[in-house]
GULUMVO-160001 format. One record per residue (C-alpha): x, y, z; residue in one letter. Coordinates in steps of 0.05 Angstrom, whole numbers, padded with zeros to 5 digits, always signed. Example, Ala and Ser with C-alpha at 12.3 -4.5 7.8 and 13.67 -1.06 7.14 Angstrom:
REM GULUMVO-160001
+00246-00090+00156A
+00273-00021+00143S
REM end
This chain:
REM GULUMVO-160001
+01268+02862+02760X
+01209+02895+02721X
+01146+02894+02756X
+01077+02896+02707X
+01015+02923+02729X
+00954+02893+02701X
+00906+02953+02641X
+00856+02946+02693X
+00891+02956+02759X
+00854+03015+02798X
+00794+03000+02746X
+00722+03016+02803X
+00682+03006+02748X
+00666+02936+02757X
+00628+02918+02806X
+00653+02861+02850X
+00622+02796+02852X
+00608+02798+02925X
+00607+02867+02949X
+00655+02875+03012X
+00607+02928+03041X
+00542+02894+03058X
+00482+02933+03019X
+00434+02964+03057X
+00366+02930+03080X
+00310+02954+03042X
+00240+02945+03070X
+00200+02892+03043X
+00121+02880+03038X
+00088+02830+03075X
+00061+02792+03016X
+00121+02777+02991X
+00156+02734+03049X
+00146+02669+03056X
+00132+02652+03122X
+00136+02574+03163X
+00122+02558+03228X
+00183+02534+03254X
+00191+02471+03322X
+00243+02493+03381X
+00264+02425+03375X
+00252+02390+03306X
+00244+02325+03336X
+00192+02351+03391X
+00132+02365+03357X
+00103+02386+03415X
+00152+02443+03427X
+00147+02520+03419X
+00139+02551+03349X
+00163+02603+03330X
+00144+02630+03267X
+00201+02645+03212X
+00191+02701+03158X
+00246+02709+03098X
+00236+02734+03021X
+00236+02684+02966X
+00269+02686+02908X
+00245+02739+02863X
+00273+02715+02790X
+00344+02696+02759X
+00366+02782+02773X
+00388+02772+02846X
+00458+02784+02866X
+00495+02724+02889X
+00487+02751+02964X
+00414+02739+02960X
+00414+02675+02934X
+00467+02654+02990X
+00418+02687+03042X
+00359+02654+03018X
+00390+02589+03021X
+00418+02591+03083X
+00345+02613+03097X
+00312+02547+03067X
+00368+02509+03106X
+00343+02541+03175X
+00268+02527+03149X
+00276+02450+03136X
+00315+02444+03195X
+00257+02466+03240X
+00210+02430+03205X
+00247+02359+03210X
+00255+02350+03141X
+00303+02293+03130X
+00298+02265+03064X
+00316+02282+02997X
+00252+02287+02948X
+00214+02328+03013X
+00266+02376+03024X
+00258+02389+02956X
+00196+02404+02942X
+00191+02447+02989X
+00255+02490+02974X
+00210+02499+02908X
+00169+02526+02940X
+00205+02578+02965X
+00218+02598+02899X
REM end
């Protein structure tokens, strides 16, 4: 049996779709987080807030890492602030934008 190795087997030169190796956390200014004051309990609006910082989406040039972080931040953001429906939870992921 012949076994074939693909031209671009060993080929580094590409870089991955989603790195392996996360990339290093570079500090960010203040102005450009967005930031929301988040409930303990979303149903209790009379429970602790905590206030929640995260950076927005900064054009269509981010890596597909960031745009997986950020959403999983907007998810953690409308969770906290009971957002249930549709069109709100919308409008606000824009934004975040």
């Amino acid at each position: 049996m012949k076994v074939s190795v693909p031209k671009d087997f060993g080929n580094t030169a590409k870089k991955p779709v989603l790195p392996l190796v996360p990339e290093p956390i570079k500090s960010i200014k203040k102005e450009d987080l967005t930031t929301v004051n988040l409930h303990s309990d979303p149903a209790d609006h009379d429970s602790t807030q905590v206030k929640f910082s995260f950076k927005g989406l900064d054009g269509d040039h981010e890596t597909p890492c960031k745009i997986l972080e950020w959403r999983r931040n907007v998810e953690r953001a409308l969770t906290g602030l009971d957002l249930a429906t549709g069109p709100t939870q919308c409008n606000i992921a824009k934004q975040f934008m």
